[in-house]
VEXDREN-2710 file (C-alpha; in Angstrom, 1 decimal):
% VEXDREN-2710
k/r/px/py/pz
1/UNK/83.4/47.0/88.5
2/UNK/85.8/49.4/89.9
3/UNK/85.8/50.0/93.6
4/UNK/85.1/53.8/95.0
5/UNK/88.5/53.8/96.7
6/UNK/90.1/52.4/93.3
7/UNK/88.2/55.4/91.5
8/UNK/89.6/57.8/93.8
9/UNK/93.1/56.7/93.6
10/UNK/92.7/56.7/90.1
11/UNK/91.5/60.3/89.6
12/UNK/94.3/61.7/92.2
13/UNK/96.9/60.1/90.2
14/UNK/95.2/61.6/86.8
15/UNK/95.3/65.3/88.8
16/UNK/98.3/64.5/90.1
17/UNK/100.0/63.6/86.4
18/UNK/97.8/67.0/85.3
19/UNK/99.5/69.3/87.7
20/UNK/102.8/67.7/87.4
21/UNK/102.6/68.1/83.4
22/UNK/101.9/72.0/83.8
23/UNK/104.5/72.6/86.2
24/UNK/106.4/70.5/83.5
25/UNK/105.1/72.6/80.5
26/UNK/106.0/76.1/82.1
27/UNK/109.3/75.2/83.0
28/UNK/110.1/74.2/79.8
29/UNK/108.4/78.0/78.8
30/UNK/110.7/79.1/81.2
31/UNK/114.2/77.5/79.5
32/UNK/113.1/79.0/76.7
33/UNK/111.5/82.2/77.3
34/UNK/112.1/85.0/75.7
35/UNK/111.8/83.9/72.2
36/UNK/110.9/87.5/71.2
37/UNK/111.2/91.2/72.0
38/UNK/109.6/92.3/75.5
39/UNK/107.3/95.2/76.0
40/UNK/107.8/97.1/79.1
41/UNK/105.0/99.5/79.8
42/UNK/105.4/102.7/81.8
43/UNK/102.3/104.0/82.7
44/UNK/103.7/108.2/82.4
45/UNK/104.2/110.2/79.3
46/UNK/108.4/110.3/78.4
47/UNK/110.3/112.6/80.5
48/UNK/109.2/111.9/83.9
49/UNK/111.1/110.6/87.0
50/UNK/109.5/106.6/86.0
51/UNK/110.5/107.5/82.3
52/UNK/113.8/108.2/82.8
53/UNK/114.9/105.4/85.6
54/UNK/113.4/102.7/83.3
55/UNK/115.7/104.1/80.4
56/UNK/118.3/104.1/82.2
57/UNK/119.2/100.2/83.1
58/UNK/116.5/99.0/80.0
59/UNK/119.8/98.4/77.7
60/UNK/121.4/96.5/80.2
61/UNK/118.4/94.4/80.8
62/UNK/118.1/93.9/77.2
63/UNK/121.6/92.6/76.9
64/UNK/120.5/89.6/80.4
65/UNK/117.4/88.7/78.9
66/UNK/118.6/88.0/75.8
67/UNK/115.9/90.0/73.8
68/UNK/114.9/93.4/73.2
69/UNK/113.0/95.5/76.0
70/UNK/110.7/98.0/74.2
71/UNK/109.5/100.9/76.6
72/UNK/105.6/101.3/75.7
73/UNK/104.7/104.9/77.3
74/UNK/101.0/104.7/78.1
75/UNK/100.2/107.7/80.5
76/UNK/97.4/109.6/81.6
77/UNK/95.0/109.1/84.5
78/UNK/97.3/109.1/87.2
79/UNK/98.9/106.1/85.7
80/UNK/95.7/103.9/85.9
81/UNK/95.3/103.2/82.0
82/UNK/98.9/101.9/81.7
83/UNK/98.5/100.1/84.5
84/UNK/95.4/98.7/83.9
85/UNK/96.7/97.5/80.0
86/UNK/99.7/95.5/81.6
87/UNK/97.0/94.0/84.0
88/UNK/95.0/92.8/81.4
89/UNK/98.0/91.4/79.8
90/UNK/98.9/87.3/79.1
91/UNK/100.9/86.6/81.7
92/UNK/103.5/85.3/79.6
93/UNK/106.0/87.2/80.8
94/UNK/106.4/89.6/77.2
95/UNK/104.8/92.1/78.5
96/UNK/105.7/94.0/82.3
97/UNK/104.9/97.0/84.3
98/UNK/107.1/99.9/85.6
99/UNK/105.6/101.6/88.3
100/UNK/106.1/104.5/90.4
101/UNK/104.7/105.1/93.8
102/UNK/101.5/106.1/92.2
103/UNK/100.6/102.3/92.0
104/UNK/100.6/102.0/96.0
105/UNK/98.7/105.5/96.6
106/UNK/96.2/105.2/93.6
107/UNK/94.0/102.2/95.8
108/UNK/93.8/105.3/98.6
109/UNK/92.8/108.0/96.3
110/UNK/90.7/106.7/93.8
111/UNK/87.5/105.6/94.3
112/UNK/87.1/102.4/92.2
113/UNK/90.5/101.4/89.9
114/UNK/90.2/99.3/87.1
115/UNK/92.3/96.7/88.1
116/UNK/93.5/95.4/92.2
117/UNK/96.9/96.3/92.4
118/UNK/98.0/93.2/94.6
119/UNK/95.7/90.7/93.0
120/UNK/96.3/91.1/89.7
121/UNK/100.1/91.4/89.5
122/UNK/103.1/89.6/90.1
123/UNK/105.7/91.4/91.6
124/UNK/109.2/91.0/90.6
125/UNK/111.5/93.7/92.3
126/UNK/111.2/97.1/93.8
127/UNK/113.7/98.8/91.2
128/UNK/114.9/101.7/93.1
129/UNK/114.5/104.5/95.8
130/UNK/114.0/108.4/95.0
131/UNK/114.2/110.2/98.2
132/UNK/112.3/112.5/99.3
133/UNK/113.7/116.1/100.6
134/UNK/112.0/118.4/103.2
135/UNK/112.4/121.5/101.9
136/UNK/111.7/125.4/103.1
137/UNK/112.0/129.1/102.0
138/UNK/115.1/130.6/103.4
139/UNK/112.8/132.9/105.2
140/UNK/111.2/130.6/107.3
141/UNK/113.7/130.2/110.4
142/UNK/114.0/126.1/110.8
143/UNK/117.0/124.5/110.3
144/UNK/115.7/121.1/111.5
145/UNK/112.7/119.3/112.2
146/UNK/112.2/119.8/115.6
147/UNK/112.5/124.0/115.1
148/UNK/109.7/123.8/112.5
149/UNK/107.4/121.4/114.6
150/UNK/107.7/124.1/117.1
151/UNK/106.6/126.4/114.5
152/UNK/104.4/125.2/113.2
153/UNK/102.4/124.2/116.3
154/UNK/102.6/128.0/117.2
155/UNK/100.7/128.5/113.7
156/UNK/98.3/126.0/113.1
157/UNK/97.2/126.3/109.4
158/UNK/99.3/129.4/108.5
159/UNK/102.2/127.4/106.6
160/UNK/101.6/126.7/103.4
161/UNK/102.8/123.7/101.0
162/UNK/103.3/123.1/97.6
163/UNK/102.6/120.1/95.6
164/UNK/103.0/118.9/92.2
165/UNK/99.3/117.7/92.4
166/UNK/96.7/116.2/94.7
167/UNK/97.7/112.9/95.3
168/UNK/101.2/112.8/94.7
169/UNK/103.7/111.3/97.0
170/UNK/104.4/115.1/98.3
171/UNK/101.1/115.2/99.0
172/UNK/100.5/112.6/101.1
173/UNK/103.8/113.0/103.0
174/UNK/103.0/116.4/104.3
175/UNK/99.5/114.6/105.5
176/UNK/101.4/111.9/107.2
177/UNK/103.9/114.8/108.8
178/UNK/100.3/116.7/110.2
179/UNK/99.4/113.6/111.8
180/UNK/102.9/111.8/113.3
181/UNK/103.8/115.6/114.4
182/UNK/100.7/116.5/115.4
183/UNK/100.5/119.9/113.6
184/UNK/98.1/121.6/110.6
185/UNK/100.0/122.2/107.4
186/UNK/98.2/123.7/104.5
187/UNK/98.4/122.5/100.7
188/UNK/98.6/124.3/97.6
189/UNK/98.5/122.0/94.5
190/UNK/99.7/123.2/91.3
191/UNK/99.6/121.0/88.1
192/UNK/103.0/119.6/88.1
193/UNK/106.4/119.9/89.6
194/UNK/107.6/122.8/87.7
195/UNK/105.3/125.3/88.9
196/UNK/105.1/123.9/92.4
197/UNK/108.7/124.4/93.1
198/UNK/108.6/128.0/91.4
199/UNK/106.2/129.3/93.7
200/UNK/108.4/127.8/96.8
201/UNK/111.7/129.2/95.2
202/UNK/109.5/132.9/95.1
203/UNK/108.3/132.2/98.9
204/UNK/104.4/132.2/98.1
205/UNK/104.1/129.1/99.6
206/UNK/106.9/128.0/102.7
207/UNK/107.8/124.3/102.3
208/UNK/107.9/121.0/100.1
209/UNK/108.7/117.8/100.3
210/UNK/110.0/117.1/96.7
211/UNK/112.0/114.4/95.1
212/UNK/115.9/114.2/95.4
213/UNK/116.9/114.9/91.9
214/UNK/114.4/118.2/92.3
215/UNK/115.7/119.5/95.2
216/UNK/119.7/119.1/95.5
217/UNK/120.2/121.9/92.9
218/UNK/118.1/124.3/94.8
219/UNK/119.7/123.4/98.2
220/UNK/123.1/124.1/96.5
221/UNK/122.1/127.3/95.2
222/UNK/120.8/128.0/98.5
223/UNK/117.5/129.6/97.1
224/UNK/115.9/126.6/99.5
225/UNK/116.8/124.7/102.5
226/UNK/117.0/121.0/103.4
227/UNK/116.1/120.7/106.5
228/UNK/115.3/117.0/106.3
229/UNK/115.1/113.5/104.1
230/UNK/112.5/110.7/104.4
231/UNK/114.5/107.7/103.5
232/UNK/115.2/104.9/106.0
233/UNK/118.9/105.7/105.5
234/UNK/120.5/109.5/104.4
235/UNK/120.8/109.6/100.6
236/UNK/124.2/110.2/99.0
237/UNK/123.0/113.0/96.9
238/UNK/123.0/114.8/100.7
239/UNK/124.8/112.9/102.7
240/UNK/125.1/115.7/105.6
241/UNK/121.4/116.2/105.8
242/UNK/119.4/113.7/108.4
243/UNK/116.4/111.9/107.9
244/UNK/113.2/112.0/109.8
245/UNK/113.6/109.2/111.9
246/UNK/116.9/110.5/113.0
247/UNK/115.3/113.7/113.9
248/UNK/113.1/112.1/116.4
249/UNK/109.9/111.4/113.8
250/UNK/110.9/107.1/114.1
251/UNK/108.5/105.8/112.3
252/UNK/108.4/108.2/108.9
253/UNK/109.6/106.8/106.0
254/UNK/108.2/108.0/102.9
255/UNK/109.5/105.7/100.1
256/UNK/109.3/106.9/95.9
257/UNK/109.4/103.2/95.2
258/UNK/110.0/102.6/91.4
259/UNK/109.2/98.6/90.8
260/UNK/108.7/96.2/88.2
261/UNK/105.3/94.2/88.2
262/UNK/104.6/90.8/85.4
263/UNK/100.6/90.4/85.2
264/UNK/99.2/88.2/87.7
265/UNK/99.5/84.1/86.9
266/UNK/102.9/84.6/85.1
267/UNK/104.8/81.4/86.0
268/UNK/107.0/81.7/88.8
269/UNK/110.5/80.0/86.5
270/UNK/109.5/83.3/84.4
271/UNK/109.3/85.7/87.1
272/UNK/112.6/84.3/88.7
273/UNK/114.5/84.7/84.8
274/UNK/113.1/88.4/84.9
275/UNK/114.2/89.0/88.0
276/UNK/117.8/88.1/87.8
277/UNK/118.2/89.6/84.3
278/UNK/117.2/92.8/86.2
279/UNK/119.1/92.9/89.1
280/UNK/122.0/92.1/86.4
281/UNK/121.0/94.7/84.9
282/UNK/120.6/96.9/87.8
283/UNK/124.0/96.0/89.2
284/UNK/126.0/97.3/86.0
285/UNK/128.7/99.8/87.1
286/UNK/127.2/102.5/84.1
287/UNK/123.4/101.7/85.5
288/UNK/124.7/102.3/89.1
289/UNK/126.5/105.6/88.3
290/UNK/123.7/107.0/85.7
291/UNK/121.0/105.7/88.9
292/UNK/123.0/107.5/91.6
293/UNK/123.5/110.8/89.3
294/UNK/119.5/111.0/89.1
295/UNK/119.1/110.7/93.3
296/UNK/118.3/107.1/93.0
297/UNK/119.3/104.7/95.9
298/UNK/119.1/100.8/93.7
299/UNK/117.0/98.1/95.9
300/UNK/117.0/94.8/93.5
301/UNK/115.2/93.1/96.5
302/UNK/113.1/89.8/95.9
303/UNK/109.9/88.8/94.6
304/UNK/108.5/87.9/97.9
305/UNK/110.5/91.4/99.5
306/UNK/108.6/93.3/96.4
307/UNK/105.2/92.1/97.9
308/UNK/105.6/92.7/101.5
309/UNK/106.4/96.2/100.2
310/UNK/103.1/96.7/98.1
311/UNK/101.0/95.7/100.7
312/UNK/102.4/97.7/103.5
313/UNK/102.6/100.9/101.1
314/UNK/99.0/100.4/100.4
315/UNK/98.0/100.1/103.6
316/UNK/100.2/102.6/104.5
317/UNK/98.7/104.8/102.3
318/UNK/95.0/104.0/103.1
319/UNK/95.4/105.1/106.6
320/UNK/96.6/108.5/105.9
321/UNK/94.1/109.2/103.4
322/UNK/91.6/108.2/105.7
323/UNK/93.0/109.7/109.1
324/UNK/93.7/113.5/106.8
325/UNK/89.7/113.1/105.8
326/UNK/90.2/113.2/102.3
327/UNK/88.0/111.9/99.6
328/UNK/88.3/109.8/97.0
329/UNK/87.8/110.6/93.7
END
């Protein structure tokens, strides 16, 4: 008869030679992976800022994986049903997720999502940086942060912002600038960029915070001014205009984080041969110059780097939801 402690030992060393074959098994996936072309779904119609960016380095990360990438646009709802496909996807690393900053302020603005969007994804890299401009009607006298602070303290409610749409990263900025500035903006949503920036450009409305790409044209023109970026660092698309931290607001940063997610229980040897194929990719003189030229600032940071970021956006996000007493929906 076999002795408890001999049965013990003997069903470690069984789990053991389990866990040790698995680890084994996806390595082995791993050497070989990918066999066959990937899918890499971007939760937005073609055309949009996510759309382009992915097309832009998705040749080059072809050419490192070895396969082809197929871009699968899946849009609509605010990017949830995209993003809820890729979550439901094996995680066998042939199919990923291109996200935009929607995935980190969905979990604040919806009311129940489909999917978690930490637990059920494993994040590979944040792609790249769009920063966002602070922008005003000519006819409103700031030509910095500070002057319109003192502004718009003087007229609490009275300037009004555009956004391309409730929720959208311009949104929630120009909530986050009420509260670390202490003042009462007003927004005006419109459905979409196009029309937001119209109405700013016409002076109906007096500011925006819009993306790079959007606003360097019009700053140029000089039918708007850039008073303002939200970066951590000044972009090169406007190298002469400060950010927010530098204008005394330290601790605003509003990032248009563009990442790539795998879903949740890929194996890490996968994850790690994305990864590197993609900062490859992302490191290719034509992907750097075609990246820059759309007001794109490349990240390529790590795995672990990608999570910290998710969390702390979400969070991030949360709170100023919360603290600007909007709903959910």
């Amino acid at each position: 008869m076999i002795s408890l402690s001999r049965r013990v030992a003997l069903a470690c060393s069984t789990a053991l030679f389990g866990l040790a074959a698995i680890a084994n098994t996806a390595t082995v996936v791993a050497q070989s992976y990918p066999v066959r072309p990937v899918r890499m779904i971007i939760p937005f119609a073609p055309g949009g800022n996510t759309d382009i960016i992915g097309r832009v380095y998705a040749p080059k990360f072809s050419e490192a994986l070895g396969q082809q990438v197929i871009i699968d646009n899946r849009g609509g709802a605010g990017s949830t049903i995209g993003t809820e496909l890729a979550a439901k996807s094996a995680p066998d690393g042939y199919v990923l997720l291109m996200v935009s900053a929607a995935h980190t302020i969905n979990p604040a603005m919806a009311k129940k999502l489909p999917y978690d969007s930490i637990r059920d994804f494993a994040p590979i890299s944040v792609i790249a940086d769009v920063p966002t401009s602070f922008m005003v009607h000519p006819a409103l006298p700031a030509k910095n942060i500070k002057e319109f602070i003192v502004i718009a303290r003087a007229r609490p409610g009275e300037i009004f912002y555009s956004t391309a749409g409730r929720g959208t990263v311009g949104h929630l900025a120009a909530e986050l600038l009420n509260s670390a500035a202490r003042i009462k903006l007003t927004a005006v949503h419109y459905k979409g960029s196009g029309p937001s920036v119209i109405d700013l450009i016409a002076g109906h409305v007096q500011m925006q915070l819009m993306s790079m790409p959007a606003a360097v044209p019009h700053m140029k023109s000089g039918k708007l001014r850039m008073i303002a970026q939200t970066g951590e660092k000044r972009s090169g698309a406007a190298p002469d205009v400060p950010t927010m931290r530098e204008q005394g607001l330290k601790t605003f940063v509003v990032s248009s984080g563009f990442a790539m997610f795998a879903p949740a229980g890929t194996p890490r040897p996968i994850v790690d041969r994305v990864h590197a194929a993609l900062v490859k990719a992302l490191n290719d003189p034509g992907v750097k110059k075609s990246l820059a030229e759309q007001g794109a600032e490349i990240v390529a940071n790590t795995p672990e780097q990608h999570d910290a970021f998710n969390k702390a956006e979400i969070a991030k996000w949360i709170k100023v939801v919360r603290d600007a007493g909007i709903q959910p929906e």
